[in-house]
C-alpha positions as CSV (number, residue, x, y, z in Angstrom):
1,X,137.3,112.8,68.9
2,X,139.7,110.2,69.4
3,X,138.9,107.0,71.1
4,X,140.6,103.5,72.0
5,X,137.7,101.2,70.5
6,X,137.8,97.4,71.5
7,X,137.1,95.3,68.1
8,X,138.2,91.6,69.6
9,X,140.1,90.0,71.6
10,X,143.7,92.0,71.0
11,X,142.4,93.8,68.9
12,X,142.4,97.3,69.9
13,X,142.5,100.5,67.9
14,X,142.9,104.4,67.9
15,X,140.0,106.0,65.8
16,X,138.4,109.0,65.5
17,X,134.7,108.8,66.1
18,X,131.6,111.5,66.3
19,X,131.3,112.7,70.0
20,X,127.9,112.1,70.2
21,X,124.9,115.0,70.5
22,X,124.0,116.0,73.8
23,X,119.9,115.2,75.0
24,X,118.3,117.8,77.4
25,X,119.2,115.7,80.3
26,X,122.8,115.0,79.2
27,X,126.0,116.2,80.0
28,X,129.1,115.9,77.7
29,X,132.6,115.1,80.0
30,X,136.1,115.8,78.5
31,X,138.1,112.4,80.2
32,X,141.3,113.4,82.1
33,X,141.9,110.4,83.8
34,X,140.6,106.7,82.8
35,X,141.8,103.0,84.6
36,X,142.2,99.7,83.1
37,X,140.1,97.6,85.3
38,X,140.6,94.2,85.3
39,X,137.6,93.3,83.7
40,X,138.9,95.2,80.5
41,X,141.8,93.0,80.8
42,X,139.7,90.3,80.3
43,X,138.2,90.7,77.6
44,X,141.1,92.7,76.0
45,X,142.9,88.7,76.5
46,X,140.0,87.3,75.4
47,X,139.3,85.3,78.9
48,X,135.4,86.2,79.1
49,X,133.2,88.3,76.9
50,X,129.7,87.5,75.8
51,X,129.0,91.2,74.0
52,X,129.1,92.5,71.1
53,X,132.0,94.1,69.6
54,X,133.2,96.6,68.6
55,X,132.9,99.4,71.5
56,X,134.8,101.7,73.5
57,X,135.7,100.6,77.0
58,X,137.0,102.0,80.2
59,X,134.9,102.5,83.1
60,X,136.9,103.9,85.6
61,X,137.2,107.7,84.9
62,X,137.0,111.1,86.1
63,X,137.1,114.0,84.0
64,X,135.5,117.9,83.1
65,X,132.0,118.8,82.6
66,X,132.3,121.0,79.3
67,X,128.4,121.1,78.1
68,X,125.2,120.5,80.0
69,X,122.0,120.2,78.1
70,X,118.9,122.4,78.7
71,X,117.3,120.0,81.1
72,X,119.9,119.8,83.7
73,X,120.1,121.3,87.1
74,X,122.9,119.7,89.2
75,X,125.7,119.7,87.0
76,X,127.0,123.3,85.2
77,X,130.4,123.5,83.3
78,X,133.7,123.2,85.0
79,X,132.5,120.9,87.1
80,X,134.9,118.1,87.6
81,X,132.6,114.2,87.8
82,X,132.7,110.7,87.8
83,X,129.9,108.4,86.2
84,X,128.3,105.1,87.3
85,X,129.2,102.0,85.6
86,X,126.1,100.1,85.3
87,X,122.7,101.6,85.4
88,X,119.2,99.9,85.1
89,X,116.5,100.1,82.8
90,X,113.9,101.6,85.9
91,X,110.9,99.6,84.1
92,X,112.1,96.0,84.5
93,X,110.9,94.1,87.5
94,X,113.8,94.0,88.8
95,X,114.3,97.6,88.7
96,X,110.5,98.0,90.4
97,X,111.3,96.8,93.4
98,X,114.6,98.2,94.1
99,X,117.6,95.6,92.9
100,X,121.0,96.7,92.3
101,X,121.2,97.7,89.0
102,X,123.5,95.0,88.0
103,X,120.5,92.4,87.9
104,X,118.2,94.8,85.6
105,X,116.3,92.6,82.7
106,X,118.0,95.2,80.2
107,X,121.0,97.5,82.3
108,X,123.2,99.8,80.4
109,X,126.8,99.2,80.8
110,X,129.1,101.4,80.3
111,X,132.0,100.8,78.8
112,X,130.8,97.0,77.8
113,X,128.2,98.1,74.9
114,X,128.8,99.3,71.4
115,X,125.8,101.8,72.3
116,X,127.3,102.6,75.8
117,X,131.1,104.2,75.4
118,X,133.4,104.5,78.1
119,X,136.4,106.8,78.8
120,X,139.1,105.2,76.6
121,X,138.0,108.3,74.7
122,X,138.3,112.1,74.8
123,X,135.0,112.3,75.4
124,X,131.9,110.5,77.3
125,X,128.2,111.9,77.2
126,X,126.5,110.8,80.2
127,X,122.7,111.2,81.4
128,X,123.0,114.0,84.6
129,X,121.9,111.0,87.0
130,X,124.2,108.8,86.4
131,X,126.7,111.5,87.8
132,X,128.8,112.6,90.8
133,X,130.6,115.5,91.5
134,X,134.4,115.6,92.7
135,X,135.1,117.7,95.6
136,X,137.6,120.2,94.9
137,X,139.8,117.7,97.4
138,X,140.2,115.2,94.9
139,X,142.2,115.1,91.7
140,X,141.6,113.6,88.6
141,X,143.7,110.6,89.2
142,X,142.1,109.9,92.2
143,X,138.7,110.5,90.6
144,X,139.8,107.4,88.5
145,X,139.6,105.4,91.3
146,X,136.6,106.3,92.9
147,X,134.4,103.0,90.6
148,X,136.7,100.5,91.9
149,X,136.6,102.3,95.6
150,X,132.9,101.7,95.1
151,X,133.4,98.1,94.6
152,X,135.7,97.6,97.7
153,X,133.6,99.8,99.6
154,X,130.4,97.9,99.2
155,X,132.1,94.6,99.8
156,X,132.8,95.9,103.3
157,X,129.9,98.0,103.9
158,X,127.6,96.8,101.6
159,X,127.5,93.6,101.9
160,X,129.5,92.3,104.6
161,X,127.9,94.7,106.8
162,X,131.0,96.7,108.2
163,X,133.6,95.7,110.7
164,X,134.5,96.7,113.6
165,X,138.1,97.5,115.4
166,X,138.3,94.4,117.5
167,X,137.4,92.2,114.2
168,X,140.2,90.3,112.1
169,X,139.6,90.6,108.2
170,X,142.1,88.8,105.3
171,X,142.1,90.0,101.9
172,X,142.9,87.7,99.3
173,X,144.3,89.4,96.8
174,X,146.3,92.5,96.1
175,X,145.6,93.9,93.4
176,X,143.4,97.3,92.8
177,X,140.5,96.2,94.5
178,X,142.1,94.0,97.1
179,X,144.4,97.0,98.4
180,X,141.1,99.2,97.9
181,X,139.6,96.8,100.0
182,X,142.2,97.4,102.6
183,X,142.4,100.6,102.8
184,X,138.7,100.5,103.9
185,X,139.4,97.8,106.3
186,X,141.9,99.7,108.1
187,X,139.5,103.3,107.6
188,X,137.6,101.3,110.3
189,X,140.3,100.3,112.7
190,X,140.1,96.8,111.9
191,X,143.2,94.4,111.9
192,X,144.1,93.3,108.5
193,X,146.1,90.7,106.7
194,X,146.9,90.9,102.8
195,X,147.6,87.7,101.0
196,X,148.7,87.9,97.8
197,X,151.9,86.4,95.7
198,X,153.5,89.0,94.1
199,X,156.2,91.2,96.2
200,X,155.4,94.2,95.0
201,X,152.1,93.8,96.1
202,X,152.4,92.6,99.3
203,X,155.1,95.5,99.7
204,X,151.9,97.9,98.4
205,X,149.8,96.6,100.8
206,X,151.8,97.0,103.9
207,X,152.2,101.0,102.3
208,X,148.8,100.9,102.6
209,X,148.2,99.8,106.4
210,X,148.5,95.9,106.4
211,X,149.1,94.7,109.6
212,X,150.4,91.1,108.7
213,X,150.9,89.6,104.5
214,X,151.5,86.2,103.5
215,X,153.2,84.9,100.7
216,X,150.5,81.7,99.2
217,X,153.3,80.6,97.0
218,X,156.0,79.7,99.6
219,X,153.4,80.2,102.7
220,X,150.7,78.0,103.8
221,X,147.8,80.8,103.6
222,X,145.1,79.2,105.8
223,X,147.8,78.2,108.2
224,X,149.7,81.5,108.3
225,X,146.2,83.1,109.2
226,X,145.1,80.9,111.8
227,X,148.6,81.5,113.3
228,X,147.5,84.9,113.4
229,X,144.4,84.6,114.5
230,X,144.8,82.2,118.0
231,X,143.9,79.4,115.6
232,X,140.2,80.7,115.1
233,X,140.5,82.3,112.0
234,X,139.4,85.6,110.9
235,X,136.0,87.7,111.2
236,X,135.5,88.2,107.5
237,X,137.4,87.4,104.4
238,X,137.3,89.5,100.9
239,X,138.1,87.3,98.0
240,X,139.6,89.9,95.8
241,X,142.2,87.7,93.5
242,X,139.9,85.9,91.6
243,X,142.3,82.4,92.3
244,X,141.3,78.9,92.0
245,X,143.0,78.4,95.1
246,X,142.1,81.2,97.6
247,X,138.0,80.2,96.2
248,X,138.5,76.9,97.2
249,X,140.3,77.2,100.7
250,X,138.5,80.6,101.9
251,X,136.4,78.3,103.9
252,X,139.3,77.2,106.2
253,X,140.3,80.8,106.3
254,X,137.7,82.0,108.5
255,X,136.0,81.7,111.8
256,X,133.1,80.0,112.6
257,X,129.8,82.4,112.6
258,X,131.9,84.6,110.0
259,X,131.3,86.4,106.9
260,X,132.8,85.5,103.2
261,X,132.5,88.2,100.4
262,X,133.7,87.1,96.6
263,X,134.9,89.9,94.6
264,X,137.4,88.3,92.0
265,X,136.8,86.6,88.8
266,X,137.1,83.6,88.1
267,X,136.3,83.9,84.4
268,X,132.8,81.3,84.3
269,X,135.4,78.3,86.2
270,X,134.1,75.3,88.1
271,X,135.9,75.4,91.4
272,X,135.4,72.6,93.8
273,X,134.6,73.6,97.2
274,X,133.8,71.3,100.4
275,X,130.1,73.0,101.1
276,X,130.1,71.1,104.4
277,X,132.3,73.7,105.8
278,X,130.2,76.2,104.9
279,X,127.0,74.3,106.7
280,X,129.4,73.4,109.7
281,X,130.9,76.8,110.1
282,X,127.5,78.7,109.9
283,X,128.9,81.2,107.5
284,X,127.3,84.0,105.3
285,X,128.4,83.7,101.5
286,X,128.1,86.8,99.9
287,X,128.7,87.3,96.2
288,X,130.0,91.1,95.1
289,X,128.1,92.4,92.0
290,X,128.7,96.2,91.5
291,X,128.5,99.1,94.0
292,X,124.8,100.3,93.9
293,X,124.4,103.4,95.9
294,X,128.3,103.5,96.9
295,X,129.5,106.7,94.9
296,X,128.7,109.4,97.3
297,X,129.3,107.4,100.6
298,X,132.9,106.1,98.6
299,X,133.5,109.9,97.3
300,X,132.9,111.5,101.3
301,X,135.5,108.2,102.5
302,X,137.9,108.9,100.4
303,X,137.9,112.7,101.2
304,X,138.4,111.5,105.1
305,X,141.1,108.9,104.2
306,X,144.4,109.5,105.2
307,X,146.1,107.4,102.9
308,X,147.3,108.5,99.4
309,X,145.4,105.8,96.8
310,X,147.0,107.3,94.2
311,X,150.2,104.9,95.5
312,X,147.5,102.2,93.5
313,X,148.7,103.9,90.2
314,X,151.7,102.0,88.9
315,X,152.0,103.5,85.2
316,X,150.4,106.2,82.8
317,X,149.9,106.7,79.5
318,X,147.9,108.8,77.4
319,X,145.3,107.7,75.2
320,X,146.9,107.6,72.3
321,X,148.8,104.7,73.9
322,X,146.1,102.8,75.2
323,X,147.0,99.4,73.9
324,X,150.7,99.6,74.9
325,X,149.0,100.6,78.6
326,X,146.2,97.6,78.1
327,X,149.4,95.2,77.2
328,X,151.1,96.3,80.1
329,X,148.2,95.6,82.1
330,X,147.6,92.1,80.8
331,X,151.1,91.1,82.3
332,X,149.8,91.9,85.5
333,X,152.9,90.9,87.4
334,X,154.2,94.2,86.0
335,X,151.8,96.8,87.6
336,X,149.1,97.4,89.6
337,X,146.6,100.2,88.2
338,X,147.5,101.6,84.8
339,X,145.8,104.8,83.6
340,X,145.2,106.8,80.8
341,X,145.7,110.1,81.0
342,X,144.9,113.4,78.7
């Protein structure tokens, strides 16, 4: 099969590689629809990677079930799936008592690990648990989407608990995840304000419900949201941009007894932050690591949504030109989600 395979930093290459053998419990996936996360940006740049190279990435897909082995009883050909990212070891200690996956002594990652291939290919092979099926609803595209959905969706529901209609929440941030994590915030009803310096975004995010965006570049952020806000500040803020300076000043941001989920990257930075606001305020600091447990809740939300996601996707390409798509992607001013396509 072909494959886009990772071997450094800008250093990505079209191959052809052995699809690998199916095991009993295994099901082999022709991709027809793959993202570029930011994460695979970051590495592709070479901001942050501590693996080990080379290996196929991308794991944000959706694609065809085309062989099943012996063993398996849920999936059957035709079906149309998506696959968990991260999955953990079930032996560790971690795994014992129940942790999210992401904190497993030995996880595998797909699309990270030589040994674990993502969908920059034609084809993935993937164990039958690590699987969900796409209602007939939902197309391939927007089965591309669903991993990052997971990640807004648990940031909200997960691990900020959920909002309600009368709450305030600003999203810092407008990029896939942010404006994922919008469209969530305004499934519930809740008021929502979308900060983020890029036009095109901000114009993206009012698309996608916004009630209020700011501008950080020629806006004072904090003071632009306490305008809106009666001078409280909101209920719950999503970190979704990864920036220096929405980490340092989310604090100020929010109201006191409120909630504070970090979703970005910050690629391993030192950020100074004035901690006393966070004693003063009484807030809850959440960090967001992965979407254990989101895919079927994310896949039944996104059937119920009203608004097309698929606005998200800014470009396509097909596999064959994965780096041109992964360059595009690196500008990041340029785009918002890019995809491969078959």
């Amino acid at each position: 099969m072909r494959a886009a395979v990772l071997h450094g930093a800008q250093d990505l290459r079209m191959e052809d590689v052995t699809v690998p053998a199916l095991s009993r419990n295994q099901v082999l996936v022709k991709i027809r629809a793959s993202g570029i996360c930011g994460s695979d940006v970051n590495i592709y740049t070479g901001r942050t990677y501590e693996g080990v190279f080379p290996f196929i990435p991308g794991h944000e897909w959706s694609g065809d079930v085309e062989e099943v082995g012996e063993a398996v009883t849920t999936i059957k050909k035709g079906d149309r799936v998506v696959g968990e990212t991260v999955v953990g070891c079930g032996v560790c200690d971690k795994c014992k008592v129940g942790a999210n996956p992401n904190f497993c002594r030995n996880p595998t990652i797909y699309g990270f690990q030589p040994q674990s291939p993502g969908g920059y290919a034609e084809y993935v092979v993937r164990d039958e648990s690590n699987l969900s099926k796409l209602p007939p609803s939902l197309s391939h595209e927007q089965g591309s989407l669903v991993e990052p959905l997971t990640v807004a969706y648990n940031a909200v529901w997960g691990l900020a608990g959920g909002v309600e209609p009368s709450q305030t929440v600003v999203v810092f941030g407008a990029g896939p995840v942010g404006l994922l994590a919008l469209a969530v915030v305004k499934g519930s009803r809740a008021r929502a304000i979308s900060v983020d310096p890029i036009e095109m975004r901000r114009a993206l995010a009012l698309k996608l419900g916004a009630d209020e965006v700011i501008d950080p570049v020629n806006q004072d952020a904090v003071a632009e949201i306490l305008k809106l806000t009666g001078g409280h500040g909101a209920d719950l803020a999503l970190e979704a941009s990864g920036s220096d300076q929405a980490r340092s000043t989310v604090f100020d941001a929010v109201d006191t007894s409120s909630r504070i989920v970090l979703i970005g990257q910050t690629m391993m930075k030192k950020i100074p932050i004035e901690m006393e606001k966070l004693v003063a305020k009484g807030l809850t600091v959440k960090g967001a690591q992965g979407s254990p447990g989101m895919f079927p809740r994310t896949i039944e939300f996104f059937q119920r949504n009203q608004t097309d996601l698929t606005s998200l996707i800014s470009h396509r390409f097909p596999l064959g030109s994965a780096k041109e798509a992964i360059d595009l992607a690196s500008q990041r001013t340029g785009s918002v989600k890019v995809i491969l396509t078959d």
